[in-house]
C-alpha positions in Angstrom: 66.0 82.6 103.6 68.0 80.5 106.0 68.4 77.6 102.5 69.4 80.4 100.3 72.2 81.3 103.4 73.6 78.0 103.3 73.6 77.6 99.5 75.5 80.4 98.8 77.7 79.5 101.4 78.8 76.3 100.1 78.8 77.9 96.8 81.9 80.3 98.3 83.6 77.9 99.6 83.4 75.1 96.8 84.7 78.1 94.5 88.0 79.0 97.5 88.5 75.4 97.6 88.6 75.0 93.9 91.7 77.2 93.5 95.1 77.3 95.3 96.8 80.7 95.5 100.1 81.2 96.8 101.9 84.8 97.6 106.0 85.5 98.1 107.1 89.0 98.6 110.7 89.7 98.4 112.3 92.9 99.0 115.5 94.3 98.7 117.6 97.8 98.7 120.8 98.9 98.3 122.5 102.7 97.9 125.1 103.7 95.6 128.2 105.9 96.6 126.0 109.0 95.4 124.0 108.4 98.3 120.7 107.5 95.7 119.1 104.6 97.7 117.3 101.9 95.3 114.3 100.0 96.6 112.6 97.1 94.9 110.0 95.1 95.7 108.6 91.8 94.1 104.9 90.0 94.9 104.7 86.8 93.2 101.3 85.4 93.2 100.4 81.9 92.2 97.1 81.0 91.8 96.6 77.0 90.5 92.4 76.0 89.3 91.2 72.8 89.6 92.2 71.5 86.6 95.9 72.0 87.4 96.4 74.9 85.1 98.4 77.4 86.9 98.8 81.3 86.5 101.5 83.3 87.6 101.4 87.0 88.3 104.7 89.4 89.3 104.2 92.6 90.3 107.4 94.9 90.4 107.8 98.2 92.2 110.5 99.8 92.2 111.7 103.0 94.0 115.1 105.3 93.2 115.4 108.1 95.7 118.6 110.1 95.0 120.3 112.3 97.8 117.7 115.1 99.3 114.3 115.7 100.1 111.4 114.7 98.0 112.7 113.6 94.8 112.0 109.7 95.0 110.7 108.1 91.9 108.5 105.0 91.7 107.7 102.2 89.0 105.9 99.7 88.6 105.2 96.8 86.6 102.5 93.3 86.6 104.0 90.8 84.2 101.1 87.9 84.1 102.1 84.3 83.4 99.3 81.1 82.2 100.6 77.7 82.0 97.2 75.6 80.8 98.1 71.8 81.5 94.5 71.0 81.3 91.9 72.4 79.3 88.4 72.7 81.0 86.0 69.9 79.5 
């Protein structure tokens, strides 16, 4: 049991090493003179393989919440990029 532990171990974390993720979050808000306050928020995730091919995913949300009480409105969106500069062999 104790081989099967440590196989699967360095299984995981060959498979985390093999990829590089990277994650950005940017928010931002501003109001209008109507007093509706727009919020929107971006997640950029970057996740590169082994083999150098890279894919790119952003994920949008964004909130509009006019003047008064529960009335705010939220969308979202995932927009999914793949660059392949190397093809697996």
């Amino acid at each position: 049991m104790k081989h099967l532990t440590l196989v699967l171990s360095a299984l995981l974390a060959l498979g985390v090493a093999a990829c590089d993720e990277k994650t950005e979050t940017k928010v931002t808000e501003k109001s209008t003179v109507d007093g509706t306050t727009i919020e929107r928020t971006t997640t950029q995730t970057q996740t590169t393989d082994d083999h150098g091919n890279t894919t790119t995913e952003y994920h949008h949300e964004t909130t509009v919440d006019p003047e008064g009480a529960m009335n705010a409105e939220t969308t979202e969106e995932t927009v999914t990029e793949t660059e392949d500069v190397h093809s697996a062999e």
